[in-house]
N, C-alpha and C positions, 0 to 999 in steps of 0.2 A: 191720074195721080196729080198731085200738086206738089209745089214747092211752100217751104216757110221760113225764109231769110231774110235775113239781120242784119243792116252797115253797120259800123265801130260806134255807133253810136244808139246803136237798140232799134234804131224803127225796120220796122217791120216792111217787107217789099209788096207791092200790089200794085195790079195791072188791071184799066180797066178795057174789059170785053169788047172785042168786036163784032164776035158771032154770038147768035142762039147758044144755048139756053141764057140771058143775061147780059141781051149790046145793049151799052155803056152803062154797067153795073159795072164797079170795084171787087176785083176777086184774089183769090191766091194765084201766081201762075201756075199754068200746067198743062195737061192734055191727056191726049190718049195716048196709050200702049200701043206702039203696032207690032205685028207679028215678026216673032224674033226676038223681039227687047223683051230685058226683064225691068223691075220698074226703075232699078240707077241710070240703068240709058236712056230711058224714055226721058227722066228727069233730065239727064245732063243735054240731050237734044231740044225739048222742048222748052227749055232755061235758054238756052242759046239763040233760039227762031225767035222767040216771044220776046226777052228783054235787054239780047245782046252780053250775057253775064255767062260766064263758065263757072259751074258751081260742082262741088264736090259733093256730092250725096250723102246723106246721114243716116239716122235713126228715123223709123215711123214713129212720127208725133199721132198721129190717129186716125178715126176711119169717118167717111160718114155716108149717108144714102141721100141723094136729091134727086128725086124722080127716078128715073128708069138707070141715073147712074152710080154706082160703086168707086169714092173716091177714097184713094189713101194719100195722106199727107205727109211727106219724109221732111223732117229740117235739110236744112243744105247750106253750106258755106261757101261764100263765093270766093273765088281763087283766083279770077279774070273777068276781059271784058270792061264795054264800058256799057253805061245805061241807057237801053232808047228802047222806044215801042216795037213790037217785031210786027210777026205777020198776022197773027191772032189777037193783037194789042192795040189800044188807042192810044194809049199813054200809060207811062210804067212810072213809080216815083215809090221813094224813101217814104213811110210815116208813119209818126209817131202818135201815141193813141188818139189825141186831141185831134189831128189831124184824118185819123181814122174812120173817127165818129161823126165829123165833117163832111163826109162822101158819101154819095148813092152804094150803097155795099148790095152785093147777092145777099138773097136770104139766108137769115142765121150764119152770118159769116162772124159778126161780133160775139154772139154767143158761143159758137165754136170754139173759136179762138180762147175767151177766158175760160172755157169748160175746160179746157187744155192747158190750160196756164200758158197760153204761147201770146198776149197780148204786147205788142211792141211797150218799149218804156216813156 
């Protein structure tokens, strides 16, 4: 599962990768489900390891299939925390589209995104 969150100012958060599938590609954060969690806790754990932010869980924004994985995408608002790369992260930052389109992104991560209308401002 992933995250899709937003500072006061609309851009959009992304963390670039450390591990397979996608080191050092620009992604959503996120991870895997472990057993036990459903997917708000995975989120609010995996928000926390990855970019230092405590984020309150939301609405699924949407789903998608990349290779062998099943990802769901919930918005999330952040409520804490400050910003920095975690364990899964090379670097985490703010950005805004211009800035978006500027990066090495995962595959179809920009079309994703406007398919969804979730493009930072």
């Amino acid at each position: 599962m992933g995250a899709v969150a937003y500072d006061d100012e609309g851009r959009l958060l992304l963390v670039r990768r450390a591990n397979a599938p996608g080191r050092g590609l620009w992604s959503l954060p996120g991870g895997r489900v472990e057993e036990g969690e459903d997917d708000a806790a995975a989120l609010v754990r995996e928000m926390e390891e990855e970019t230092g932010l405590v984020v309150q869980p939301g609405d699924l924004v949407g789903r998608v299939r990349r290779g062998p994985f099943e990802i769901a995408d919930y918005r999330c608002r952040v409520v804490g925390g400050t910003l920095r790369a975690g364990d899964d992260a090379l670097d985490a930052r703010w950005c805004d589209e211009a800035a978006l389109l500027a990066l090495p992104l995962v595959p179809l991560l920009y079309e994703t995104l406007r398919e969804w209308d979730a493009l930072p401002r």
